[in-house]
KOLGU-4560 file (N, C-alpha, C; in nm, 3 decimals, padded with zeros to 5 digits):
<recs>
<n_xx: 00.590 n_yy: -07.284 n_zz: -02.124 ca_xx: 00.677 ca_yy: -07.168 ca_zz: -02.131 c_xx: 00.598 c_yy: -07.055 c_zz: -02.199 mol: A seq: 1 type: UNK>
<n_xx: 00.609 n_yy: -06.949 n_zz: -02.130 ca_xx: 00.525 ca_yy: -06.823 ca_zz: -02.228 c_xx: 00.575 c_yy: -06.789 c_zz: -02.349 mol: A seq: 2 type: UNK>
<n_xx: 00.501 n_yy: -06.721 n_zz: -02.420 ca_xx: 00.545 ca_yy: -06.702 ca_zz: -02.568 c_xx: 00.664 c_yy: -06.629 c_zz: -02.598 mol: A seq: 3 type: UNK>
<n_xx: 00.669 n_yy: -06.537 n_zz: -02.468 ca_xx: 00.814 ca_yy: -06.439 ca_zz: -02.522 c_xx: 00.892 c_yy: -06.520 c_zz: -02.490 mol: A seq: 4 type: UNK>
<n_xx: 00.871 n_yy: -06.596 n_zz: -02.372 ca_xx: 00.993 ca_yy: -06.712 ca_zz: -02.330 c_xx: 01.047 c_yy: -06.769 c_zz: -02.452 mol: A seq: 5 type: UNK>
<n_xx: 00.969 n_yy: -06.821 n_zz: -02.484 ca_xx: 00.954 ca_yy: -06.964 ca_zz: -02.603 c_xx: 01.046 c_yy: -06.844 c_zz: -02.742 mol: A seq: 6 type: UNK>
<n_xx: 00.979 n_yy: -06.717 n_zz: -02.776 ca_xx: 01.063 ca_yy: -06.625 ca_zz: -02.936 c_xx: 01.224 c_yy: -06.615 c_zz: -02.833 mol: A seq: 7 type: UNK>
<n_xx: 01.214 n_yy: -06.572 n_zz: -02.733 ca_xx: 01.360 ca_yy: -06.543 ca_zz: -02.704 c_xx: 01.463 c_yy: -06.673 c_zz: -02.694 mol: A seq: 8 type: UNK>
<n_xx: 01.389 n_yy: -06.765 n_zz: -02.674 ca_xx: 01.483 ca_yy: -06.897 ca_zz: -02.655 c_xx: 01.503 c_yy: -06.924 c_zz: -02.803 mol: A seq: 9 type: UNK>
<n_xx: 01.459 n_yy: -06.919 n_zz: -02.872 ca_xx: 01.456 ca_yy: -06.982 ca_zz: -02.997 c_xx: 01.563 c_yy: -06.880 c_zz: -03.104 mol: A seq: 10 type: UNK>
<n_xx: 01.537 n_yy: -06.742 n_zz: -03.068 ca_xx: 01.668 ca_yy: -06.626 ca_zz: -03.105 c_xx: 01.787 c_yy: -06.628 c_zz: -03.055 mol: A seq: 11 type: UNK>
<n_xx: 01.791 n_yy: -06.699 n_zz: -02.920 ca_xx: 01.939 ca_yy: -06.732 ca_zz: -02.887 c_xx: 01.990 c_yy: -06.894 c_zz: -02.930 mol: A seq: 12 type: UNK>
<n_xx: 01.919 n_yy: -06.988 n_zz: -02.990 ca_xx: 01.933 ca_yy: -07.096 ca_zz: -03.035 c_xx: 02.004 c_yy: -07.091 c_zz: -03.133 mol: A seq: 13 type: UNK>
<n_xx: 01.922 n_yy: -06.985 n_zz: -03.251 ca_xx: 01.950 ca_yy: -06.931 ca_zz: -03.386 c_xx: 02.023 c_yy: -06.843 c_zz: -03.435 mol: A seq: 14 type: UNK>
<n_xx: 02.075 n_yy: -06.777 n_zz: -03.345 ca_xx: 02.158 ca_yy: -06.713 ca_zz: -03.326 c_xx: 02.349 c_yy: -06.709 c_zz: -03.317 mol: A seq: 15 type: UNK>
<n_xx: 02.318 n_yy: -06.853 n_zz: -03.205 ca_xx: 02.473 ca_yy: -06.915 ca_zz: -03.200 c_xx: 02.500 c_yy: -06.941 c_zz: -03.314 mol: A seq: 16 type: UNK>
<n_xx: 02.375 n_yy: -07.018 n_zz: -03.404 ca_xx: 02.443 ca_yy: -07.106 ca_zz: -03.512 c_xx: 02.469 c_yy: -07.228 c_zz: -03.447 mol: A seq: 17 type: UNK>
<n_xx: 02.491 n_yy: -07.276 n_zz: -03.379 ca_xx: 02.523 ca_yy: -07.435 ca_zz: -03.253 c_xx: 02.419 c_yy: -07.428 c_zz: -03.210 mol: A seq: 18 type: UNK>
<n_xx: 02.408 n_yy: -07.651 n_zz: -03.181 ca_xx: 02.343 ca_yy: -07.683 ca_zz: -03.150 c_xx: 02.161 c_yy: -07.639 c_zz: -03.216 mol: A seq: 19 type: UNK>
<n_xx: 02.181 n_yy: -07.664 n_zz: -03.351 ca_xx: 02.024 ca_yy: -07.593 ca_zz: -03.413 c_xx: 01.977 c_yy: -07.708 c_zz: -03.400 mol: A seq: 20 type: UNK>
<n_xx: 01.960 n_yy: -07.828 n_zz: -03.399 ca_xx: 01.879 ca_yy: -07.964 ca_zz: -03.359 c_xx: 01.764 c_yy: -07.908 c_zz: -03.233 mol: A seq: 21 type: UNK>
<n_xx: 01.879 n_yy: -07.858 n_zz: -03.154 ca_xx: 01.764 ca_yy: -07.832 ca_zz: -03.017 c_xx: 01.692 c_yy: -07.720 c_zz: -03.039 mol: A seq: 22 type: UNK>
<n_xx: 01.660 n_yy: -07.710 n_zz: -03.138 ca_xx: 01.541 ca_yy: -07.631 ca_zz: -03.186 c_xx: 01.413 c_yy: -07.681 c_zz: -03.186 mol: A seq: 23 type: UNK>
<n_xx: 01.415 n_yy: -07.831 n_zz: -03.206 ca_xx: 01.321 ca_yy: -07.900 ca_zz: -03.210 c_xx: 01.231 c_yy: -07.873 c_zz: -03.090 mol: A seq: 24 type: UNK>
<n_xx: 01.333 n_yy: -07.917 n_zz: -03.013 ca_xx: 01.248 ca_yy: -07.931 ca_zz: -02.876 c_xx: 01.142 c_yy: -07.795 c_zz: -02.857 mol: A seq: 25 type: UNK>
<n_xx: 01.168 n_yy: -07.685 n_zz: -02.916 ca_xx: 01.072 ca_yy: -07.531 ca_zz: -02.862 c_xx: 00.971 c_yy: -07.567 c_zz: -02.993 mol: A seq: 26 type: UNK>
<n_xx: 00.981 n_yy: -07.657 n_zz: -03.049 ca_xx: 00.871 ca_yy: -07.708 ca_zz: -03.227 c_xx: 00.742 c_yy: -07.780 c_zz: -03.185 mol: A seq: 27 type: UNK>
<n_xx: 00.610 n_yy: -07.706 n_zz: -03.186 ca_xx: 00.480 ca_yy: -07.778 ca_zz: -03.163 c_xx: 00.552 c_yy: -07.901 c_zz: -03.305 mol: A seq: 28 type: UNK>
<n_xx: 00.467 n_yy: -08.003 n_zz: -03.305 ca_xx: 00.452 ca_yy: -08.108 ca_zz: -03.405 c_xx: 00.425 c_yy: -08.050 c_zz: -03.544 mol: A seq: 29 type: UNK>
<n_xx: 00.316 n_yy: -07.977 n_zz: -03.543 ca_xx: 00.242 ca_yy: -07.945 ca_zz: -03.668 c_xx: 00.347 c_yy: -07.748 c_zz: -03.728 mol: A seq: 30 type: UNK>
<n_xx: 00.462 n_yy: -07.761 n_zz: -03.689 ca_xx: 00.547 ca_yy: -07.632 ca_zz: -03.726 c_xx: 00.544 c_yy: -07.637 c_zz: -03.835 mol: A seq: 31 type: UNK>
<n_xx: 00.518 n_yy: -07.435 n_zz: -03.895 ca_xx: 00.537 ca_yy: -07.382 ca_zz: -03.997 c_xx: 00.626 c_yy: -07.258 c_zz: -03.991 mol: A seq: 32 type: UNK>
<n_xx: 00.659 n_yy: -07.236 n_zz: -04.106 ca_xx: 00.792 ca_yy: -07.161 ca_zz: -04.099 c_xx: 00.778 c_yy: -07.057 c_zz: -04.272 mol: A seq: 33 type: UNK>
<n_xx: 00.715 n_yy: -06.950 n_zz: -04.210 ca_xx: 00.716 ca_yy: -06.856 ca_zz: -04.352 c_xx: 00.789 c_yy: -06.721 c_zz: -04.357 mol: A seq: 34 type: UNK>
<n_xx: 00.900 n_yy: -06.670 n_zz: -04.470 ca_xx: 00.950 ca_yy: -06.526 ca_zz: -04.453 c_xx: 00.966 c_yy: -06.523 c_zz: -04.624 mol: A seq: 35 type: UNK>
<n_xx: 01.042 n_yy: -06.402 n_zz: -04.638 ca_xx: 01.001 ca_yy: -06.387 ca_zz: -04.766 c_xx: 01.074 c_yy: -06.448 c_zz: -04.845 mol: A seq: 36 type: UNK>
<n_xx: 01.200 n_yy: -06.555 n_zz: -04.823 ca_xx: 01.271 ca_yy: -06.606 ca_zz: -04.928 c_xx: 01.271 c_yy: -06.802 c_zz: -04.962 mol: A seq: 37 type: UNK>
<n_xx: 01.213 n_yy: -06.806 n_zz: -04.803 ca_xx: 01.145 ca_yy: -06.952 ca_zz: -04.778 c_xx: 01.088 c_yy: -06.954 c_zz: -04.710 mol: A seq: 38 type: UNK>
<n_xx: 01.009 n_yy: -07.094 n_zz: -04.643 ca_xx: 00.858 ca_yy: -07.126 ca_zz: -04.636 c_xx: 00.914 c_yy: -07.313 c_zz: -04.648 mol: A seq: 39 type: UNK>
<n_xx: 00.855 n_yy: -07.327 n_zz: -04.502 ca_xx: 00.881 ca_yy: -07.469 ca_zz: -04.435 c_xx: 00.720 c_yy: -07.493 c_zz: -04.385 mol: A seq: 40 type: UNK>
<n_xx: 00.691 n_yy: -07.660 n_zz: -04.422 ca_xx: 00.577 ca_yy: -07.710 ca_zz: -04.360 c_xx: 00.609 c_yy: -07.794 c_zz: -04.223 mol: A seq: 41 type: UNK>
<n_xx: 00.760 n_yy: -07.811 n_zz: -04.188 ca_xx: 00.769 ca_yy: -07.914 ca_zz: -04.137 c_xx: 00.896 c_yy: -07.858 c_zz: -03.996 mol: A seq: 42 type: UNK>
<n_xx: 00.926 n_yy: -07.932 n_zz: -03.890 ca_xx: 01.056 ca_yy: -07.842 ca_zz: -03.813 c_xx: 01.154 c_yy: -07.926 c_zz: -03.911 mol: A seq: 43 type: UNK>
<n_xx: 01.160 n_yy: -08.022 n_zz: -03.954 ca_xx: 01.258 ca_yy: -08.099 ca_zz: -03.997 c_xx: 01.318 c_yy: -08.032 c_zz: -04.082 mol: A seq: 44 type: UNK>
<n_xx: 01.197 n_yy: -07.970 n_zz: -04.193 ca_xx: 01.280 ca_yy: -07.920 ca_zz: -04.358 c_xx: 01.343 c_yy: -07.803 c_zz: -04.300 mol: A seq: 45 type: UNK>
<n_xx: 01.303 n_yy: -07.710 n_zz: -04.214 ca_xx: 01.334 ca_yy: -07.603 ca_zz: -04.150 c_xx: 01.478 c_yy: -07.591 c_zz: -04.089 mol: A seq: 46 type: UNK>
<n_xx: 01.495 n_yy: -07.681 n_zz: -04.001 ca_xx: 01.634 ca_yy: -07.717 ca_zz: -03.944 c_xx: 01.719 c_yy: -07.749 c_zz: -04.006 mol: A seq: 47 type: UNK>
<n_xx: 01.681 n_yy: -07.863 n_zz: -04.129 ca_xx: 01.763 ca_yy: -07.929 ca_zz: -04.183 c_xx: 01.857 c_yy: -07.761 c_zz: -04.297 mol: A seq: 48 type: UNK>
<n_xx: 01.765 n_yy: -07.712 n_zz: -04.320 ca_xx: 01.794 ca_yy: -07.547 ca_zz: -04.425 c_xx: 01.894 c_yy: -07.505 c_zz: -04.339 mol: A seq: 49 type: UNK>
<n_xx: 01.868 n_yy: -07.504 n_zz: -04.219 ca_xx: 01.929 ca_yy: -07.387 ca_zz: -04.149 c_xx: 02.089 c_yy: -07.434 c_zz: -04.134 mol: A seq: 50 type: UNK>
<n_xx: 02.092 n_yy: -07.589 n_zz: -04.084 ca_xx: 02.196 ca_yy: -07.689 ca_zz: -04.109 c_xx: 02.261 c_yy: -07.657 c_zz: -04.246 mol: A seq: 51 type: UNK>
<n_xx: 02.217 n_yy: -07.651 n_zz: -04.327 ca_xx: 02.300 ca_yy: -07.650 ca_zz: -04.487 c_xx: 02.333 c_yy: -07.480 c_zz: -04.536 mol: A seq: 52 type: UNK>
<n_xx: 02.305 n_yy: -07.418 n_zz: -04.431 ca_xx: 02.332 ca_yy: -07.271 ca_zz: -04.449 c_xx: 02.328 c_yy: -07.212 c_zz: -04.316 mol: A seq: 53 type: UNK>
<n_xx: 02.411 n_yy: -07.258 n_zz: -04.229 ca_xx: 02.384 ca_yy: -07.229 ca_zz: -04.131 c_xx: 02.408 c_yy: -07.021 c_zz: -04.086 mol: A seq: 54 type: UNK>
<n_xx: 02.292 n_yy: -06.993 n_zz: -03.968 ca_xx: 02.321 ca_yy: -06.853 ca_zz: -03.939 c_xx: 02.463 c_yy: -06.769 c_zz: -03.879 mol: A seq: 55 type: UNK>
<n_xx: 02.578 n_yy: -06.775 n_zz: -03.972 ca_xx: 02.688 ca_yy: -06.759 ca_zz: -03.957 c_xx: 02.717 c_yy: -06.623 c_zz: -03.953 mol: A seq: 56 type: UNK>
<n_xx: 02.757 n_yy: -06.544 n_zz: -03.818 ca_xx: 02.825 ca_yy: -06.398 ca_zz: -03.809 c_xx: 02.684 c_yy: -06.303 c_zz: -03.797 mol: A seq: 57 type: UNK>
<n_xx: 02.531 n_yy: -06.361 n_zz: -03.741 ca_xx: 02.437 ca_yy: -06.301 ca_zz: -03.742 c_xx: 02.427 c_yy: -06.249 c_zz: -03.625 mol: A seq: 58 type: UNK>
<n_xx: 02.408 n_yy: -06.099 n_zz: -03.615 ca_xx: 02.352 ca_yy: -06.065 ca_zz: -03.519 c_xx: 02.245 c_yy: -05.979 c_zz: -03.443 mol: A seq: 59 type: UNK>
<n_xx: 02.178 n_yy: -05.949 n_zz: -03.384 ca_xx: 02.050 ca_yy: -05.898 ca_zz: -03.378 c_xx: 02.055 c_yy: -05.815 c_zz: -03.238 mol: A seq: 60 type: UNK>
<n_xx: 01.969 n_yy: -05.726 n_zz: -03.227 ca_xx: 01.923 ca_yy: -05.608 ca_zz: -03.141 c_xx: 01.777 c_yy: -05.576 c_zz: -03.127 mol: A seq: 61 type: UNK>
<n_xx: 01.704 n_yy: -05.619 n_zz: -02.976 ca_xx: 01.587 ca_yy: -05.625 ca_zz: -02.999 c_xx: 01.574 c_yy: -05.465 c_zz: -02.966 mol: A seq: 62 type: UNK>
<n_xx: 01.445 n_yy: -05.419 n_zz: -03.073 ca_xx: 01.386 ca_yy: -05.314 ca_zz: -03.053 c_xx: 01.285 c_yy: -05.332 c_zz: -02.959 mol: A seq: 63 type: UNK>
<n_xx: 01.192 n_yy: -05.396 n_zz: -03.001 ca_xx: 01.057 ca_yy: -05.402 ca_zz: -02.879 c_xx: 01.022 c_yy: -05.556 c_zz: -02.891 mol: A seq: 64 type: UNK>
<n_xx: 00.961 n_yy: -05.579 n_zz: -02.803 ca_xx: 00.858 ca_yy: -05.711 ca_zz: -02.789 c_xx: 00.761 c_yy: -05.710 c_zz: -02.727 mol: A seq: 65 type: UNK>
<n_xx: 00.678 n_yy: -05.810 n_zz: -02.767 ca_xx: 00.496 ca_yy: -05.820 ca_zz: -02.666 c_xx: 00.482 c_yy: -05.957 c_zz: -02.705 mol: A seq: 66 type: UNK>
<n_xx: 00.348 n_yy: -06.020 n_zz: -02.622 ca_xx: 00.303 ca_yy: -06.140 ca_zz: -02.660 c_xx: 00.154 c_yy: -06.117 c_zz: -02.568 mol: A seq: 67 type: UNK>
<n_xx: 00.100 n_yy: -06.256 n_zz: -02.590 ca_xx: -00.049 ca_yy: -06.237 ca_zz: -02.582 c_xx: -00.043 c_yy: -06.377 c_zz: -02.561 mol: A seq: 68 type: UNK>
<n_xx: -00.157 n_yy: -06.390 n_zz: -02.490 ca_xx: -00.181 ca_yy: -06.550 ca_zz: -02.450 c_xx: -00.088 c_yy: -06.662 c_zz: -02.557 mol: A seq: 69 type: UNK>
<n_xx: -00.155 n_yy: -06.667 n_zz: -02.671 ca_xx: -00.082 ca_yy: -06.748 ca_zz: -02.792 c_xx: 00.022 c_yy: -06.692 c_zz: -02.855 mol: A seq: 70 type: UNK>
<n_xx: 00.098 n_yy: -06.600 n_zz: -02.832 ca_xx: 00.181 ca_yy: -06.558 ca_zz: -02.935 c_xx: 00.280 c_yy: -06.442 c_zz: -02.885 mol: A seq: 71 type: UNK>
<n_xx: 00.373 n_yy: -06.406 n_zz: -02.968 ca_xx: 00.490 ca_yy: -06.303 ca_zz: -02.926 c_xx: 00.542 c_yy: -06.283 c_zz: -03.053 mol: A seq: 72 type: UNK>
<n_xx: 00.578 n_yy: -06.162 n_zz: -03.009 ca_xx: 00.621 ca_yy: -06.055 ca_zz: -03.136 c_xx: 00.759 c_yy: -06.009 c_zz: -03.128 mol: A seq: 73 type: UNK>
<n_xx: 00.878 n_yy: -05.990 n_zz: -03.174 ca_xx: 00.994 ca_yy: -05.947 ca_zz: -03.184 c_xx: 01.013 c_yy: -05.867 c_zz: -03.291 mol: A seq: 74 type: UNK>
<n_xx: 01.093 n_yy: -05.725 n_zz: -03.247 ca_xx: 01.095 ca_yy: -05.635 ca_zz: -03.407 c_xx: 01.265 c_yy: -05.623 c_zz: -03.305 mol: A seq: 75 type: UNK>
<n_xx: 01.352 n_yy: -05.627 n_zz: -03.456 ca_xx: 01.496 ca_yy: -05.597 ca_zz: -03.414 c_xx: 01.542 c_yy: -05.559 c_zz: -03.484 mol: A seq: 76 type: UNK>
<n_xx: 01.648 n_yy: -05.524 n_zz: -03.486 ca_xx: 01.775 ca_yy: -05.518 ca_zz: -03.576 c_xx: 01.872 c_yy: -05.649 c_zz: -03.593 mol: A seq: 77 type: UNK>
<n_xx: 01.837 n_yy: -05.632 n_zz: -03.735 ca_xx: 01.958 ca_yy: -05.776 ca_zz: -03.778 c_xx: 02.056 c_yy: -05.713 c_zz: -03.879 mol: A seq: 78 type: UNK>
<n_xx: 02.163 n_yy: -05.750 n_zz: -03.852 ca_xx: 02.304 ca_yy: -05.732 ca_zz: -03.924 c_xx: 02.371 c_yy: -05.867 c_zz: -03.968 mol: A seq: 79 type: UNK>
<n_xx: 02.443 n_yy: -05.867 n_zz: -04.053 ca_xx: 02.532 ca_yy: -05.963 ca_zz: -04.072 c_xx: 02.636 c_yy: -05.845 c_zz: -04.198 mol: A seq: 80 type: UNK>
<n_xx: 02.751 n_yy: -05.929 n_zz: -04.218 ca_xx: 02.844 ca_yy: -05.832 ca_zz: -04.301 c_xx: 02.769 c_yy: -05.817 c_zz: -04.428 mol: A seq: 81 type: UNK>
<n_xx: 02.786 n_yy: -05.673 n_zz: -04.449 ca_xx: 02.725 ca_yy: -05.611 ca_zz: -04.580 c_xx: 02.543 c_yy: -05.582 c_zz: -04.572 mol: A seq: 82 type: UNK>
<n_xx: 02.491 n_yy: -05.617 n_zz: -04.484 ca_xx: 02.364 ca_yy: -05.663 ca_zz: -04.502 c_xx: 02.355 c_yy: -05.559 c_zz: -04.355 mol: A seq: 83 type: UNK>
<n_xx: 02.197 n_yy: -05.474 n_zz: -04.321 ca_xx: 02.161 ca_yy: -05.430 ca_zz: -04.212 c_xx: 01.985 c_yy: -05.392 c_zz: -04.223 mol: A seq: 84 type: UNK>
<n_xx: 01.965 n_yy: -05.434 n_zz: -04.126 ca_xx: 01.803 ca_yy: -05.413 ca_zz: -04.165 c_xx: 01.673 c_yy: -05.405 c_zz: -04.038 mol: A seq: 85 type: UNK>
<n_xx: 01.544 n_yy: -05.420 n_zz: -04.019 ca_xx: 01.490 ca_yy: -05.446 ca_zz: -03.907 c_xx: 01.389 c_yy: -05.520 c_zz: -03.951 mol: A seq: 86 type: UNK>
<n_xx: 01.382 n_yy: -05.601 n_zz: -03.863 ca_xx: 01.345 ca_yy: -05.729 ca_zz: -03.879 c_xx: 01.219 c_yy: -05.797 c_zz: -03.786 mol: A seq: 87 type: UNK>
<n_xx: 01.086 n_yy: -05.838 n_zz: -03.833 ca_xx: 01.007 ca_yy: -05.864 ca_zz: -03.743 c_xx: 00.956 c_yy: -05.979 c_zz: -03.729 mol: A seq: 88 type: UNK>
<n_xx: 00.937 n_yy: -06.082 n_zz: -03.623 ca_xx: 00.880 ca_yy: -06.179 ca_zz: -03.605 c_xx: 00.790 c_yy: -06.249 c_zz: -03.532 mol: A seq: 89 type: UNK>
<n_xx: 00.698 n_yy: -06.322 n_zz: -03.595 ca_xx: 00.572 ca_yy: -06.316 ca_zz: -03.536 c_xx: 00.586 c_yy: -06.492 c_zz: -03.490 mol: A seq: 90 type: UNK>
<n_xx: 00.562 n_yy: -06.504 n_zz: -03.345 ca_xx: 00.548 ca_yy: -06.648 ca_zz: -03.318 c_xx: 00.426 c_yy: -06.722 c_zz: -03.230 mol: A seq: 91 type: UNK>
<n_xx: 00.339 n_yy: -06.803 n_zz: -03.303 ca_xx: 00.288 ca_yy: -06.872 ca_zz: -03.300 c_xx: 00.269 c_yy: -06.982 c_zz: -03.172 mol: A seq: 92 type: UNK>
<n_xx: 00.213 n_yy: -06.995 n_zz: -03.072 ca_xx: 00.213 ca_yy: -07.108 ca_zz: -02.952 c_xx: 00.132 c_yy: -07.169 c_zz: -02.916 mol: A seq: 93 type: UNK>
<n_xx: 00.111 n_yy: -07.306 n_zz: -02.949 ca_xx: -00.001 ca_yy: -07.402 ca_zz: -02.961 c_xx: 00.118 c_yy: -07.492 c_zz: -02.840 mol: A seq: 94 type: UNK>
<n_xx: 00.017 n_yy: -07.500 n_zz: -02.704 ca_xx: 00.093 ca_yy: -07.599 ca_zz: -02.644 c_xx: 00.187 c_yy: -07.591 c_zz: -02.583 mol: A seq: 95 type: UNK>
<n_xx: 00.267 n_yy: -07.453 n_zz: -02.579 ca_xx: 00.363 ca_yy: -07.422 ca_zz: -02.510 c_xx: 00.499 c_yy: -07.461 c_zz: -02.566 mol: A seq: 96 type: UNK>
<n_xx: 00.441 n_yy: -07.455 n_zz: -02.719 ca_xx: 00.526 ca_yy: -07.506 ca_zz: -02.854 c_xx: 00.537 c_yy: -07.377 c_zz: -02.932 mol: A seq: 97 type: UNK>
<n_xx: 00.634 n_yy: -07.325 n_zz: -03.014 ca_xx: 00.599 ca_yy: -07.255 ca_zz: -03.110 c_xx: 00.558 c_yy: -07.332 c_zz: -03.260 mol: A seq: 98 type: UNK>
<n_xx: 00.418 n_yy: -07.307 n_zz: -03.284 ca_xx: 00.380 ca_yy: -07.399 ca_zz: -03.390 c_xx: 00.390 c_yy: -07.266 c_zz: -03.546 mol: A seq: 99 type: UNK>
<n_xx: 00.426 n_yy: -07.146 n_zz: -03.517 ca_xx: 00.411 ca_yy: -07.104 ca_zz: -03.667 c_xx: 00.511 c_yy: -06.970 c_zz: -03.647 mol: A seq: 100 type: UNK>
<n_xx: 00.570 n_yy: -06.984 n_zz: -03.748 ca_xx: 00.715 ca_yy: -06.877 ca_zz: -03.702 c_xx: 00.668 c_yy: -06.752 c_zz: -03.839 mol: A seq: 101 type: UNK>
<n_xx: 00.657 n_yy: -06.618 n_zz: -03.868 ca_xx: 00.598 ca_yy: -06.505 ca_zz: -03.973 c_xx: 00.714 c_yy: -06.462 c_zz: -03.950 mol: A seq: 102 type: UNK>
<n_xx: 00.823 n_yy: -06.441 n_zz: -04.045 ca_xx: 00.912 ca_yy: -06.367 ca_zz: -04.063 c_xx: 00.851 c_yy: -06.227 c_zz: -04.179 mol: A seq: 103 type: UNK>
<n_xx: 00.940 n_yy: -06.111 n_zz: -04.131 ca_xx: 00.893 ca_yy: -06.029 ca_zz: -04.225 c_xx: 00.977 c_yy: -05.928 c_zz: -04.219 mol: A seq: 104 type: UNK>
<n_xx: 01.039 n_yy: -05.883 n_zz: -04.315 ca_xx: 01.112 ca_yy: -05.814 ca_zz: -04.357 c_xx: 01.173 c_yy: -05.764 c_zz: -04.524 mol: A seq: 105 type: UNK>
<n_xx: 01.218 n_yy: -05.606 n_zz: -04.542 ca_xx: 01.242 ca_yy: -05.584 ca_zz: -04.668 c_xx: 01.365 c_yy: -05.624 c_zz: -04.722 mol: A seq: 106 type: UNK>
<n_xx: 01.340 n_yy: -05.692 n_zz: -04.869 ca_xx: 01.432 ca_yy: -05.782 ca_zz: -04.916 c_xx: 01.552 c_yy: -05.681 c_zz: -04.985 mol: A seq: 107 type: UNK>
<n_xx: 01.504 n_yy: -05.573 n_zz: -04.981 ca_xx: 01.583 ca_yy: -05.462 ca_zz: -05.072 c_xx: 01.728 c_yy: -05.512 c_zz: -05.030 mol: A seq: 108 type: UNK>
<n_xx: 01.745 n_yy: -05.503 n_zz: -04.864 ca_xx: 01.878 ca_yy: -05.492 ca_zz: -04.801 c_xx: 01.971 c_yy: -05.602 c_zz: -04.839 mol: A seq: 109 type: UNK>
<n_xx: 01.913 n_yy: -05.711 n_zz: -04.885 ca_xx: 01.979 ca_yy: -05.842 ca_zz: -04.924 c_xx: 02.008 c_yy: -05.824 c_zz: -05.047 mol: A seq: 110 type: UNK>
<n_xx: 01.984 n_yy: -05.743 n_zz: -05.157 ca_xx: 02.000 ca_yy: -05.715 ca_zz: -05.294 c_xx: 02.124 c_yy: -05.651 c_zz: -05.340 mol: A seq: 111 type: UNK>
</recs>
């Protein structure tokens, strides 16, 4: 699956909030997971977070995207109540897996 394939499938996964297990399946083996408030070595610890806090009432607006042989880029808009911001993500594809997920964004808006 190409890389934008692979960031957009994985934003509508994460998005519902349902069904986050089948996240796995878009997870090279060796997945990492870094943004500025956590930082996963594993898909397991990653999922399992997302499970115990799940992405409830989130929603997003893509501004632009690109990708490149290995990788794809997403910059959007994310909202949830009280909270509004833009939001960028960098994904990683070893294998036709996403093996490394770069979240990045300013924490001000969460404060």
């Amino acid at each position: 699956m190409p890389p934008l394939k692979l960031a957009n499938k994985y934003m509508e996964i994460f998005y519902s909030g349902t069904s986050l297990d089948t996240l796995k399946e878009l997870f090279y083996d060796q997945f990492k997971f870094k943004g500025p408030f956590f930082e996963f070595n594993t898909a397991d610890e990653y999922i399992s977070s997302l499970k115990s806090s799940p992405p409830d009432h989130f929603k997003y607006e893509i501004i632009e995207s690109y990708q490149n042989d290995d990788s794809a880029c997403l910059i959007y808009n994310f909202s949830k109540p009280g909270v509004t911001t833009v939001m960028t993500q960098s994904f990683k594809v070893t294998d036709n897996k996403i093996s490394e997920i770069l979240l990045v964004f300013d924490t001000k808006a969460f404060t």
